[in-house]
C-alpha positions as CSV (number, residue, x, y, z in Angstrom):
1,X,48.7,83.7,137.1
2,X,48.9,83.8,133.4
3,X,48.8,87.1,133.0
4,X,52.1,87.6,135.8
5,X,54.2,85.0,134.1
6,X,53.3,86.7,130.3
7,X,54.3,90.1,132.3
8,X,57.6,88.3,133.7
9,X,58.5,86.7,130.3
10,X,58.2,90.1,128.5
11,X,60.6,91.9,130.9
12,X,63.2,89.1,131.1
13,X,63.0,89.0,126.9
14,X,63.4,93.1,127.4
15,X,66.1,93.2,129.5
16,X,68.1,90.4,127.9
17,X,67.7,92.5,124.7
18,X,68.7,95.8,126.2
19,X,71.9,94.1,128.2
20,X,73.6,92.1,125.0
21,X,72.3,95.1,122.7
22,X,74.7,97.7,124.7
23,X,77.4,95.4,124.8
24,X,80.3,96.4,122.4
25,X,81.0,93.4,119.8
26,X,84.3,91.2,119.6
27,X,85.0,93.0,116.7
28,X,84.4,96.6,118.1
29,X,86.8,95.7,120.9
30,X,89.5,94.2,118.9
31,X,89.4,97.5,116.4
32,X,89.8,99.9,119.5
33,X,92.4,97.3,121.5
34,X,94.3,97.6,117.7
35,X,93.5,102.0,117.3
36,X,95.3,102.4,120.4
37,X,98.2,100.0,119.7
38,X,99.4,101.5,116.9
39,X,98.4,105.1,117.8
40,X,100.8,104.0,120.9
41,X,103.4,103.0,118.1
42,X,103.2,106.0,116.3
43,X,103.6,108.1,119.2
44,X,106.8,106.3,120.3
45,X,108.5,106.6,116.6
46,X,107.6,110.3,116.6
47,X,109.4,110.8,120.0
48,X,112.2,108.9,118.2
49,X,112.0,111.5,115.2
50,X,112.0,114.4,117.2
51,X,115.2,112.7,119.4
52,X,117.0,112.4,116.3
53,X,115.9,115.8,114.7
54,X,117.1,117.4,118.4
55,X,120.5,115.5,118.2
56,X,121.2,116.8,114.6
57,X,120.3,120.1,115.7
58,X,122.9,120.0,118.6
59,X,125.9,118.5,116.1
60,X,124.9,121.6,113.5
61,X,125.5,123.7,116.6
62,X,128.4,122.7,118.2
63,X,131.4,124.9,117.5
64,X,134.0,122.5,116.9
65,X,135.0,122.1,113.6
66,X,133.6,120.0,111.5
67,X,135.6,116.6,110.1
68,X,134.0,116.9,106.8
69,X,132.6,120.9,106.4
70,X,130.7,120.1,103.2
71,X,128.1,118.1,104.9
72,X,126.9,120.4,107.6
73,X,124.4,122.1,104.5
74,X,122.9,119.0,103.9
75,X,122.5,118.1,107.8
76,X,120.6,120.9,108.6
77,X,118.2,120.4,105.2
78,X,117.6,117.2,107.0
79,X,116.6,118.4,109.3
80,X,114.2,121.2,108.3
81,X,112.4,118.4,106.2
82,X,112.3,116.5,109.2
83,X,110.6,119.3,111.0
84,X,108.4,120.3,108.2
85,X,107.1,116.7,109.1
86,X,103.1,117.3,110.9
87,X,101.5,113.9,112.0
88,X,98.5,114.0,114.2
89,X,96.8,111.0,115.8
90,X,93.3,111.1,114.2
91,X,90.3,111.0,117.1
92,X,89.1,107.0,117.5
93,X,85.3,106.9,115.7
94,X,82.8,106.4,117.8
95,X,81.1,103.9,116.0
96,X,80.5,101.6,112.8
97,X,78.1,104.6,111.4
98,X,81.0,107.1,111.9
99,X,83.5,104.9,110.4
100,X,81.5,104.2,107.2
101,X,81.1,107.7,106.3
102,X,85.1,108.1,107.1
103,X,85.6,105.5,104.3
């Protein structure tokens, strides 16, 4: 009876170790629920870049005349520095080991 009981206690310790151990930590969560709000942010003001940079592009090329010719030059250097502009969303780590060696 002993010997059932000593088996029993093992697997309950076992298994409570394995569940809480594959369980991802308050922290963990809040760092991924935070990655993806601003990686949500970011993606929304680059939309808003390339909006702006499309509307610039359609005032350079419209035909009518211009009310002030002299700033058409600097409108369209605008906006090749504002397509020169790369931003990529970097890949979420996949874990506190990863992250160390990233910093």
């Amino acid at each position: 009876m002993r010997r059932i009981i000593l088996i029993l206690l093992v697997f309950m310790i076992s298994a409570g170790i394995i569940f809480t151990g594959c369980s991802k930590s308050e922290e963990e969560v809040a760092a991924e629920e935070a990655f993806n709000t601003e990686a949500t942010r970011i993606q929304s003001e680059l939309e808003t870049v390339n909006d702006s940079i499309n509307k610039a592009q359609a005032i350079v090329d419209d035909e009518r005349p211009a009310l002030d010719p002299e700033l058409k030059p600097a409108l369209q250097t605008v906006i090749a520095d504002a397509s020169a502009i790369e931003f990529q969303i970097p890949e979420k780590l996949k874990g506190v080991d990863e992250f160390t060696a990233a910093t």
